[in-house]
N, C-alpha and C positions, 0 to 999 in steps of 0.2 A: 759896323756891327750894331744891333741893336739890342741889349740885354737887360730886361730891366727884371728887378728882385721887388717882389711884393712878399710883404708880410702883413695878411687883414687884422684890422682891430679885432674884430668879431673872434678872430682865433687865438690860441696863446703868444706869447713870444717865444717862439723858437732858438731866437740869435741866441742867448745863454747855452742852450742845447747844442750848438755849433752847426745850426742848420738852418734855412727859409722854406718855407710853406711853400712860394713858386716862385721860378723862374720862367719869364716870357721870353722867348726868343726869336728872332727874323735873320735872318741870314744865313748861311753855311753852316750846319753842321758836321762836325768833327767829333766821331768816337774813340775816343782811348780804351785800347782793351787792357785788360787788368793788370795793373802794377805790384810789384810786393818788392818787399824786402832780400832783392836777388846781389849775388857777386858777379862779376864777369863770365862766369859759365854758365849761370842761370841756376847756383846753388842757394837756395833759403842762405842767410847771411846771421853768423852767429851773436851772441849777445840778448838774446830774450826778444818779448814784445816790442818794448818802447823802440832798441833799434830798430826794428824789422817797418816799423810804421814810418820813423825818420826815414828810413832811404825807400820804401814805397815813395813815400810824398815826393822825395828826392826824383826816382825815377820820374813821376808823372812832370814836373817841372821838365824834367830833359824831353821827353816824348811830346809838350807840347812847344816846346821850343825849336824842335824838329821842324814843325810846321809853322812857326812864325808867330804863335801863340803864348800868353803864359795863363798863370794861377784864376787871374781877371778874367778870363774868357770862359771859366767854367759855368755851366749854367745847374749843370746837375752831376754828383757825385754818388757812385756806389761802393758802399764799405762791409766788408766780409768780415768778422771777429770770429776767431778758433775760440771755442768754452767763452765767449762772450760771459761777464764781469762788470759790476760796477767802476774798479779798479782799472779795466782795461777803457770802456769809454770813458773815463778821465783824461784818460793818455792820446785817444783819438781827438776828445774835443778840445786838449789844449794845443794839439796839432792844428785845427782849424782853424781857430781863434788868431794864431800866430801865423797862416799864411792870409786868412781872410778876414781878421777882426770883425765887425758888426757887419759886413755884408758876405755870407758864408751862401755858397749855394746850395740848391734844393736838395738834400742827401739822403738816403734811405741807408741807416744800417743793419747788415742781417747778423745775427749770430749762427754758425755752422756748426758742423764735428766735426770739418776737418776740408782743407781746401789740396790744390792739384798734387801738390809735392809733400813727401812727410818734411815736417818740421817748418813747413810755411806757417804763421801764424795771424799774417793781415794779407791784405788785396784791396787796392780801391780801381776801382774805373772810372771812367768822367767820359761826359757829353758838352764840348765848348762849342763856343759857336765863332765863324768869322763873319764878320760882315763887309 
C-alpha cells in the first residue's frame, strides 16, 4: 500500500482540526459505507452523542478488519453531525486524535438535520486503501 498524508505549508495546519488537506493513494481501494452508532439490530444505540460516535468508530474498526485492514489504512473520512455544534466537534476531533493522533486522514464534516434513522445522531464513512 501506498498512503502518503500531505499537509502543504502554504495551507493551515489542519492536524489540530483532526484532519489533513490530502491523502495520496495507489493501490486498492476499499469503501466503508456509513457507520453510526448501531446495536445488534441496527437500532441508534442509546446514551447521547458522544456514545453514538464511540461505537460508530468502533463499528468502522470492525468493518475494516473484515477486510484485513485497520484505522492506518484510511485515506479519507466522511462525518455526518445531527444540529452540528461547536460542543459536538470537540467530541468528533478528540475521537480522531485518539484513534489517529498527528496523522488524521483527509475528512470532510457535514452538519445535517437529520440522518437515515430517528435518533441516529453521527455517521462516518471512510475510503482505505490496500496496497
Amino acid at each position: 500500500m501506498s498512503l502518503t498524508i500531505v499537509n502543504p505549508t502554504e495551507l493551515h495546519d489542519p492536524v489540530p482540526f483532526g484532519y489533513s488537506h490530502v491523502a495520496a493513494v495507489r493501490g486498492e481501494l476499499v469503501l466503508v459505507g456509513g457507520q453510526y452508532g448501531s446495536d445488534a439490530a441496527g437500532q441508534p444505540v442509546p446514551g447521547g452523542f458522544e456514545t453514538q460516535v464511540d461505537t460508530a468508530f468502533a463499528h468502522l474498526g470492525t468493518a475494516l478488519a473484515a477486510v484485513g485492514l485497520g484505522y492506518g489504512d484510511v485515506a479519507r473520512l466522511g462525518t455526518y453531525v445531527v444540529d452540528h455544534d461547536l460542543d459536538k466537534l470537540a467530541v468528533v476531533g478528540a475521537h480522531l486524535h485518539r484513534i489517529w493522533g498527528d496523522r488524521p486522514p483527509a475528512q470532510t464534516l457535514i452538519g445535517v438535520a437529520a440522518l437515515a434513522l430517528p435518533g441516529m445522531l453521527f455517521e462516518v464513512d471512510a475510503v482505505a486503501v490496500r496496497g
